[in-house]
C-alpha positions in Angstrom: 173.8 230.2 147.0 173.5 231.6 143.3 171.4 228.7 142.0 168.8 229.0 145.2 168.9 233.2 144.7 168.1 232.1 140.8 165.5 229.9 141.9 163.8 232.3 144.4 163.8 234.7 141.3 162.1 232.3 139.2 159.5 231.5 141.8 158.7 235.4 142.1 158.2 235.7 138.7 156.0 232.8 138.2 153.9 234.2 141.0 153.2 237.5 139.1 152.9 235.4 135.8 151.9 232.0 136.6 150.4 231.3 133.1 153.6 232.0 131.2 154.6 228.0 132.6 151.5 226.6 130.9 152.5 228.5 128.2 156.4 227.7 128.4 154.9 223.6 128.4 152.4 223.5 126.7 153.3 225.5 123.7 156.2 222.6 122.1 153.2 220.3 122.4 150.6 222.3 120.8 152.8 222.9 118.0 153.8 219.5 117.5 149.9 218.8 117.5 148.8 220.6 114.8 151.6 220.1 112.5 150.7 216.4 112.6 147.0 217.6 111.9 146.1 216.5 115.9 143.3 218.6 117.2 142.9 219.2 120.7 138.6 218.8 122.2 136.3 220.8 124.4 138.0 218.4 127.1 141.5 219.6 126.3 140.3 223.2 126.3 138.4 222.9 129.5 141.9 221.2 131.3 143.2 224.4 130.0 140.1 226.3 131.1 141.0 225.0 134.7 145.0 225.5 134.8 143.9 229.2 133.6 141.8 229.6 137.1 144.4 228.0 139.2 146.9 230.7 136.9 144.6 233.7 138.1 144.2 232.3 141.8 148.0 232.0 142.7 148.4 235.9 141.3 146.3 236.5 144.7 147.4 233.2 146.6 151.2 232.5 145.8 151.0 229.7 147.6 149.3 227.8 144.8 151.6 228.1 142.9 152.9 224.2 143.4 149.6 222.9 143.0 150.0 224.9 139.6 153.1 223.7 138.7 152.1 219.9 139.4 148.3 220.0 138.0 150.3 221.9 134.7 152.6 219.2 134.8 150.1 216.6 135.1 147.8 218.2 132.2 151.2 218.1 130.2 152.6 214.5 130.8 148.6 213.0 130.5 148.0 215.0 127.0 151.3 213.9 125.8 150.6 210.4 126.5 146.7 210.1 125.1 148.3 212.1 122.2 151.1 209.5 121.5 148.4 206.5 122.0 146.2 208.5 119.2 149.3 209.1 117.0 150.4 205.4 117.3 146.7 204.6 116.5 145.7 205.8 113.8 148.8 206.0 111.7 148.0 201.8 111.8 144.3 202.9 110.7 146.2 205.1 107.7 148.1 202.0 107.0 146.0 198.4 107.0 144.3 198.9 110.3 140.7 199.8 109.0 139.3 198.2 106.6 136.2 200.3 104.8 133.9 198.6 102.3 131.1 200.6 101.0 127.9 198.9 99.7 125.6 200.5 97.3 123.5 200.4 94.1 125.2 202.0 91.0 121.9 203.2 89.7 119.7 205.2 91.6 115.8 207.1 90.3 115.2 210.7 91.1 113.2 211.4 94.1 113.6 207.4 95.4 115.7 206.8 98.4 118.8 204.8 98.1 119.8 202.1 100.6 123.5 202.5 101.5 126.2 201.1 104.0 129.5 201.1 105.5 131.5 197.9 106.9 134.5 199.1 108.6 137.2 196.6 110.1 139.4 197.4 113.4 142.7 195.4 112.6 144.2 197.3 115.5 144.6 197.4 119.2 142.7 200.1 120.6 138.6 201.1 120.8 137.8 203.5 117.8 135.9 206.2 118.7 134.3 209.3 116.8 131.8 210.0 114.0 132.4 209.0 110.7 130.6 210.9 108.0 130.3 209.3 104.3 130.7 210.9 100.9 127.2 212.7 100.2 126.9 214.0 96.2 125.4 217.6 95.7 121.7 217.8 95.1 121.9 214.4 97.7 120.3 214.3 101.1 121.7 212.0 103.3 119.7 210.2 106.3 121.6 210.7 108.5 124.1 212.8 107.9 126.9 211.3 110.3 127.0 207.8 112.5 128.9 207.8 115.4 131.3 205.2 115.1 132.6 202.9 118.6 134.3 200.0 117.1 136.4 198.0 119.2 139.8 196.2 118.0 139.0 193.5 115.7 135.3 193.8 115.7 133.7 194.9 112.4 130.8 197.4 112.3 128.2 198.1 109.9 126.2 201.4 109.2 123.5 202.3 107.2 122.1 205.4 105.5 119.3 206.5 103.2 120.5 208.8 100.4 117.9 210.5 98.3 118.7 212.1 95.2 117.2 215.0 93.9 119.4 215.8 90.8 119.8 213.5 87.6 123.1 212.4 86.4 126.3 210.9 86.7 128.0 211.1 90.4 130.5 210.0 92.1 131.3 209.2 95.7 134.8 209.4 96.3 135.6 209.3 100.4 134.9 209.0 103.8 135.5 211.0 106.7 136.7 210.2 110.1 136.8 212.2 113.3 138.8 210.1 115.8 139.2 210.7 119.3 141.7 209.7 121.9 141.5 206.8 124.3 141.3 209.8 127.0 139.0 212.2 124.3 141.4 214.8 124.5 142.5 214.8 120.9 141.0 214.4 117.4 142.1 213.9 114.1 140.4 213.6 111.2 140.9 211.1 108.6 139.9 211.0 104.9 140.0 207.2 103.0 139.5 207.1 99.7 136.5 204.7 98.3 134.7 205.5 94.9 131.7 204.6 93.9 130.4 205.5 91.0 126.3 206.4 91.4 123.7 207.0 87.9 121.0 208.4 88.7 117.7 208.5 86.2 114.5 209.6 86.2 112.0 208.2 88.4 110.8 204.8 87.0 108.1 203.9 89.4 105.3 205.7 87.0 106.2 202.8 84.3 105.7 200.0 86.7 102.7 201.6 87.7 101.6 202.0 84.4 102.2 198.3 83.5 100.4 197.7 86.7 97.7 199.6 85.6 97.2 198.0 82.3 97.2 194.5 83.1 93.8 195.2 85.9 92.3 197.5 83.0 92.7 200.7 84.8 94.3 202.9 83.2 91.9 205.7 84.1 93.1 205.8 87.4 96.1 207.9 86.2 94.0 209.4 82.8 94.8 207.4 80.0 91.6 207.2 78.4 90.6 203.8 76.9 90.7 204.5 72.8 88.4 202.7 70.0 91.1 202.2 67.0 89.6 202.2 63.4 88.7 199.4 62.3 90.5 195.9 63.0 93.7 194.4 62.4 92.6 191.0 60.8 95.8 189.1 59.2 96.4 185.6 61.6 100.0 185.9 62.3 100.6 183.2 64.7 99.5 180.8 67.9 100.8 181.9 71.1 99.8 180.8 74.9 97.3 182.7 76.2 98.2 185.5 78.8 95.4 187.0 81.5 95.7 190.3 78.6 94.0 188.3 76.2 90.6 188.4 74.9 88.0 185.6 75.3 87.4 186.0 71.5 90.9 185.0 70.1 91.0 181.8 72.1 91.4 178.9 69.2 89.8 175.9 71.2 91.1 173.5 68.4 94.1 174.1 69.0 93.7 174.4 73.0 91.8 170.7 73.1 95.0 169.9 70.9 97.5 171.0 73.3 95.7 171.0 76.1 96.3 174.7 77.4 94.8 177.8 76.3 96.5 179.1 73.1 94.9 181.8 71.2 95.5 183.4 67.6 97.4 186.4 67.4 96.7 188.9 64.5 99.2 191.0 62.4 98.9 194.4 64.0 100.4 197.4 62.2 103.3 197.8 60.6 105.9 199.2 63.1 105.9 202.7 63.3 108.3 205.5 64.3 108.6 208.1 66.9 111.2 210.2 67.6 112.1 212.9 69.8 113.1 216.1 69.9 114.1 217.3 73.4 115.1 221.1 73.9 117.5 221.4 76.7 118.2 225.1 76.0 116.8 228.2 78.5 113.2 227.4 77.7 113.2 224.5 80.0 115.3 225.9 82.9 112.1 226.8 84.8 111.4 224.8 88.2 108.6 223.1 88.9 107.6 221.2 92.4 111.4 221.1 92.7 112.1 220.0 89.1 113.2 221.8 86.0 110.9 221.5 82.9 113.2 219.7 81.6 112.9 216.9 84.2 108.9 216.8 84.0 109.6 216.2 80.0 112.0 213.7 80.1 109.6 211.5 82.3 107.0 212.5 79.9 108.9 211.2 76.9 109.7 208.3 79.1 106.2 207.2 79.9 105.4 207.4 76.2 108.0 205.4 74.9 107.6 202.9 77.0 103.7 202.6 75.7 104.8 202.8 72.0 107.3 200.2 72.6 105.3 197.9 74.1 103.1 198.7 71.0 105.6 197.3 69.2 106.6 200.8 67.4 110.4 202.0 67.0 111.3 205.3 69.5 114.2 207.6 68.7 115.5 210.9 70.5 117.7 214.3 70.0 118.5 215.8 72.7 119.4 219.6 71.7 119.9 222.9 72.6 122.8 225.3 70.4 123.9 222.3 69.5 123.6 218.1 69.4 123.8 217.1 72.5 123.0 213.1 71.9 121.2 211.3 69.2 119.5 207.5 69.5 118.6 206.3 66.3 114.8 204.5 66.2 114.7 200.9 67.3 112.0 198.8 69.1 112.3 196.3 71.5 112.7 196.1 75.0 116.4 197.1 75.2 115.8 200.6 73.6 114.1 201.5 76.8 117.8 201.3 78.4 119.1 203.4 76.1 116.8 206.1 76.2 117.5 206.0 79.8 121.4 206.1 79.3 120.7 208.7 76.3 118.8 211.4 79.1 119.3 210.8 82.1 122.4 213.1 82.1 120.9 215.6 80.1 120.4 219.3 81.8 119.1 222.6 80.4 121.5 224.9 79.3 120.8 229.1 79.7 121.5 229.1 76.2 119.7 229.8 72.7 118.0 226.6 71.5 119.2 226.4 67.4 115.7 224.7 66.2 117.3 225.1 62.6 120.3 222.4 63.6 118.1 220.0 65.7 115.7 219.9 62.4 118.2 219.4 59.9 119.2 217.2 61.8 116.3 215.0 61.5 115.9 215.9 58.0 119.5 213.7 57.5 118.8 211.1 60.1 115.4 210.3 59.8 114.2 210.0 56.5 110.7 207.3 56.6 107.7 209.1 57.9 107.7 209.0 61.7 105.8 210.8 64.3 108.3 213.9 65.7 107.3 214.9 69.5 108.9 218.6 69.7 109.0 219.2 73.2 109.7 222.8 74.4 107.9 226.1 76.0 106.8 228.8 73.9 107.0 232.3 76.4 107.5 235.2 73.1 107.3 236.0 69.6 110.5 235.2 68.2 110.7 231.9 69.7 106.9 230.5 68.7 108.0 232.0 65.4 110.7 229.6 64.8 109.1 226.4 66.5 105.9 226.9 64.3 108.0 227.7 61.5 109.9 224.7 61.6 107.1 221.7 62.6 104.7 223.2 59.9 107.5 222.5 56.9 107.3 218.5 58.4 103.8 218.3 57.6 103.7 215.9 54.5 107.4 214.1 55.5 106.3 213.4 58.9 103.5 213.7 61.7 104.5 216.8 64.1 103.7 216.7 67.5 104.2 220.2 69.7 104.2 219.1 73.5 104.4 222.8 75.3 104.2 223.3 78.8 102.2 225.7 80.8 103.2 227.9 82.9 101.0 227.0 85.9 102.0 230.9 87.8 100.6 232.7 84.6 97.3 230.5 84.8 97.1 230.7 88.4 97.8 235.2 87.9 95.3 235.1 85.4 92.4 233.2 87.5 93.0 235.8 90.5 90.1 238.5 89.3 87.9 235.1 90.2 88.9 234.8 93.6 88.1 237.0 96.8 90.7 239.3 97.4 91.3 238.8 101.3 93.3 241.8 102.7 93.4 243.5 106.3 95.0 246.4 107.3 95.8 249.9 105.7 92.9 250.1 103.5 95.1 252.4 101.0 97.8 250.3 101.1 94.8 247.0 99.9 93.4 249.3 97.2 97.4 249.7 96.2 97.4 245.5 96.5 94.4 244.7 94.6 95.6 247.4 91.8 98.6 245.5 91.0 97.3 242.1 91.1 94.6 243.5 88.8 97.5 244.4 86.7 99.1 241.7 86.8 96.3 239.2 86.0 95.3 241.5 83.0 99.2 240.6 81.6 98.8 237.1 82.4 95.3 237.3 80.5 96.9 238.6 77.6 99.5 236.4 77.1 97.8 233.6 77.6 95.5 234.7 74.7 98.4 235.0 72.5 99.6 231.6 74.0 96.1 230.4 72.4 96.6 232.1 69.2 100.1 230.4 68.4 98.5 226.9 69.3 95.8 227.1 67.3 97.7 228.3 64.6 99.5 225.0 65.0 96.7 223.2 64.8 94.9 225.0 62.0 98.4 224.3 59.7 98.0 220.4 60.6 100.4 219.9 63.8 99.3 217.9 66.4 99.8 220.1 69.6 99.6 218.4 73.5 99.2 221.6 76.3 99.8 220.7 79.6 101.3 221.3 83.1 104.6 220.1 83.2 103.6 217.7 86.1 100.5 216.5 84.3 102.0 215.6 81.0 102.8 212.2 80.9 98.8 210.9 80.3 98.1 213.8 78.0 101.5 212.2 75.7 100.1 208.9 76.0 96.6 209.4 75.0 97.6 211.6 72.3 99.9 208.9 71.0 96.7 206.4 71.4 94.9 208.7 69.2 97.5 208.6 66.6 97.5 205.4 66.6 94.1 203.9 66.4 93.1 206.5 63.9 96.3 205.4 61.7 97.6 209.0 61.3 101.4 207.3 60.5 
């Protein structure tokens, strides 16, 4: 009689408070859940979602309340079970269940997508199901971003991706991420696996190929080298070779061809090899963006390009990389391995908001590089005390060496400065366009003005025997090379 009196007090209560016995069942479990990092899903919340109505419906209708107590303890016994099933799971998949391989280049170019894929294993029993997300480095875009994964037990699956980088450097892709979901999809967890790969990513190396492509079809026009007449003629036979499609008609020694029988011609002693080296300022000059890249990117494909061309000229090319202090030096070689270690010398190389020390970076070269050499001084000149120091220092090389000044333009100051050209275009308050075209006025008038002292310090330059190449930082690379051909074929080293 006590027990049924206690019962038929329980029953009362859970009429007024029906929710407390979700609560009272649920709560062990959702506990339990999240302190083994189990998640419930929008399926789990809309179960709740439901027991919740039934809750609110036997306040009004206590005669729901068993339909309460059996759908709650059916919600209870079926999340317990998919939960166990997902526990079991993917503790195997933590273990030796899931095998992930990861496939992808170590080197990478700036700007170029980068094929890369994921072969994952299912060692266990059960369907995977979820969406798997790989490791994406910053300044990386990732197409696409996640796969959904649906892997059945010991099936093997294999996704792809694009990843485009959009940053120079050394990276390094250290995990992948899994979001799986019950055999009922009433429970997630989320699973990290370690898997580094190491990823180098240089600058964008298509403009060489395209230059060699260019070259061999005698077209180099088509991305403004101009075609150069060198001084007079390198004349001292050096050897026989076979004859490549490069080669002139007029060095074509038939005696030796009708000897052989194939086409050999004579190759002549071309100029001694010559040096360049490179001075690269990574300091605040070159933090300035441009079309998404820093100045310092544009001139590091600009150095690229030319060394390339000297190389291939048979010339030794050298670099410092500097800004208030030695960041990396490559000592002048030739040969076609150099190009590699100008790549591995730059391509982690970033600019610094920091004071460029010109004095170090020249002395410097005055200890390193003592034979005459042509020294490409690649920077941006933007006030007085810093075209000071830059003219200061290239104009004591003249005599020891051949200084080069490669400075970039600022294409916003040009574009400022062209503006009392165009039609100003304004609708609206016509006090508030006069107020408009006033302060562009102003502002182009600035732009004129320092350009004209940009102008002075250049020609200054010039006038004390240093070779200067000005140019927008995404139009440098043919200005470099031509100058270089000039250098050359009028035997300035």
């Amino acid at each position: 009689m006590g027990f049924g009196n206690r019962f038929q007090a329980l029953f009362q209560i859970a009429s007024q408070w029906p929710w407390l016995l979700l609560v009272l069942v649920s709560l062990p479990l959702v506990v339990a859940a999240f302190w083994l990092r189990i998640y419930p899903t929008r399926r789990w919340v809309a179960l709740l979602g439901t027991s919740v109505v039934l809750s609110v419906a036997v306040v009004f209708f206590p005669s729901l309340l068993v339909v309460l107590g059996l759908f709650d303890g059916l919600v209870v016994t079926v999340t317990a079970i998919d939960g166990l099933l997902h526990l079991f799971a993917t503790k195997k998949m933590l273990g030796n269940g899931l095998t992930v391989e990861r496939s992808v280049s170590r080197t990478g170019s700036l700007g170029v997508p980068l094929d890369s894929s994921l072969s994952l294993q299912n060692h266990t029993q059960m369907r995977m199901k979820g969406v798997l997300r790989d490791d994406v480095p910053n300044s990386f875009v990732s197409d696409p971003e996640e796969h959904q994964l649906d892997l059945p037990p010991g099936l093997q699956l294999q996704l792809r991706r694009k990843l485009t980088p959009h940053r120079r450097g050394a990276f390094q892709m250290d995990r992948v991420d899994l979001k799986l979901i019950s055999p009922l999809g009433l429970w997630q967890r989320h699973i990290s696996r370690t898997l580094e790969s190491p990823l180098n990513v240089f600058p964008d190396m298509k403009q060489l190929s395209d230059y060699a492509l260019l070259a061999r079809t005698d077209r180099l026009s088509l991305i403004g080298v101009r075609r150069t007449r060198r001084i007079g003629q390198d004349s001292d036979f050096e050897r026989l070779r076979d004859y490549t499609r490069d080669d002139s008609y007029r060095h074509i020694d038939w005696r030796s061809t009708a000897r052989r029988n194939k086409l050999t011609v004579r190759q002549f002693q071309s100029d001694q090899s010559q040096r360049l080296i490179f001075l690269l300022d990574c300091g605040r000059m070159m933090t300035n963006q441009r079309n998404g890249y820093s100045l310092l990117d544009h001139a590091l494909n600009s150095i690229l390009m030319m060394s390339y061309v000297a190389l291939h000229q048979g010339d030794s090319v050298g670099m410092i990389c500097f800004s208030d202090t030695i960041h990396a030096y490559l000592p002048p070689k030739g040969g076609a391995s150099q190009m590699n270690r100008l790549l591995q010398a730059g391509f982690d190389q970033f600019p610094r908001m920091v004071e460029s020390r010109y004095d170090q970076a020249f002395l410097y070269l005055n200890s390193h590089c003592k034979r005459r050499s042509l020294v490409t001084l690649t920077t941006n000149i933007v006030d007085e005390v810093n075209a000071e120091v830059v003219a200061d220092h290239l104009t004591n090389l003249t005599g020891t060496h051949l200084p080069l000044a490669v400075v970039l333009r600022d294409r916003e100051m040009f574009d400022a400065a062209d503006y009392p050209a165009e039609m100003l275009q304004t609708a609206g308050n016509v006090q508030h366009s006069n107020m408009l075209d006033e302060t562009r006025t102003y502002r182009a008038a600035a732009a004129a003005e320092m350009l004209v002292w940009r102008e002075e310090v250049l020609s200054g330059l010039r006038h004390k025997g240093v070779l200067v190449v000005d140019a927008f930082p995404d139009e440098l690379s043919a200005p470099m090379v031509n100058q270089y051909l000039q250098v050359k074929a009028k035997h300035l080293l």
